[in-house]
C-alpha positions in Angstrom: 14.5 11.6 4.9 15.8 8.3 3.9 11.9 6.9 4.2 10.7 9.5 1.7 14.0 8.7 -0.5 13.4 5.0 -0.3 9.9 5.3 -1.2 10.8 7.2 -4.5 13.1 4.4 -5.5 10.5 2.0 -5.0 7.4 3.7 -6.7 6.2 2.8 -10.3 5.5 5.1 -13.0 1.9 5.1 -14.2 1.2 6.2 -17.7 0.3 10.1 -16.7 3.6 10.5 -15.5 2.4 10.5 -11.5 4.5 8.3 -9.5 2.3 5.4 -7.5 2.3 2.5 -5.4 0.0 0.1 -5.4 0.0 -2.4 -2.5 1.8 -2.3 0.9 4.3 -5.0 0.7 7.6 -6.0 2.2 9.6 -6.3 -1.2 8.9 -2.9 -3.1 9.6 -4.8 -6.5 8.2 -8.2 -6.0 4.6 -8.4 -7.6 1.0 -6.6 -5.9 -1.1 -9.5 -4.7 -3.8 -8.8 -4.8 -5.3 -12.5 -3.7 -4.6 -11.0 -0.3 -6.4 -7.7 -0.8 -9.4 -9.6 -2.0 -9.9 -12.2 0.9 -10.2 -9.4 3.1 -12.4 -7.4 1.1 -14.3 -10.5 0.8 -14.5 -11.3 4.4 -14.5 -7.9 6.1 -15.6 -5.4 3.3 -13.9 -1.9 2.3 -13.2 -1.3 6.3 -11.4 -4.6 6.3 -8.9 -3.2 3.7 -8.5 0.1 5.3 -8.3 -1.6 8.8 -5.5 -3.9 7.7 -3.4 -1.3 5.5 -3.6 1.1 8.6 -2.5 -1.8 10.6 0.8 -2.7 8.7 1.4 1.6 8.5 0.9 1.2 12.7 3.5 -1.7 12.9 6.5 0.0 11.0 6.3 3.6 11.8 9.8 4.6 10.8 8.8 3.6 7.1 11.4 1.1 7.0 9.5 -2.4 6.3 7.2 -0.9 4.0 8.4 1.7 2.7 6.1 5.0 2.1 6.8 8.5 2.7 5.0 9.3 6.4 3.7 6.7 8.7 0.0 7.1 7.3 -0.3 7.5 3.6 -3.3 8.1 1.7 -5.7 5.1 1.4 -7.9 4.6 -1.6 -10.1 1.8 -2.3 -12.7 1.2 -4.8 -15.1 -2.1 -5.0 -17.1 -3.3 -8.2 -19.8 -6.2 -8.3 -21.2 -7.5 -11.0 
């Protein structure tokens, strides 16, 4: 229970009230970057992303390092070119 506590905590407040995370990361306040995200998607496409969020979920399955509220949250992803 302390996972799904933690994750509260840690979770932003979007404008429609619903409470959201953006990107996996160590330090729940320190800023998304995104740089990362993008490098991957760059390299490795939409799979990429997935493969690598599902790989951080897989390496801290207590929800301790990055804190969420079951090992594997839900994943969404969209990509726009121009």
């Amino acid at each position: 229970m302390k996972c799904c506590r933690t994750t509260i905590r840690c979770s932003r407040q979007n404008r429609s009230g619903a409470w959201s995370r953006i990107l996996p990361k160590e330090n729940p306040e320190a800023p998304d970057d995104f740089g990362k995200f993008v490098d991957i998607f760059l390299d490795k496409g939409l799979q990429g992303v997935k493969d690598y969020v599902r790989s951080l979920e897989a390496s801290d399955p207590k929800c301790w390092k990055y804190t969420r509220s079951k090992q594997y949250d839900d994943i969404a992803a969209i990509a726009v070119s121009f």
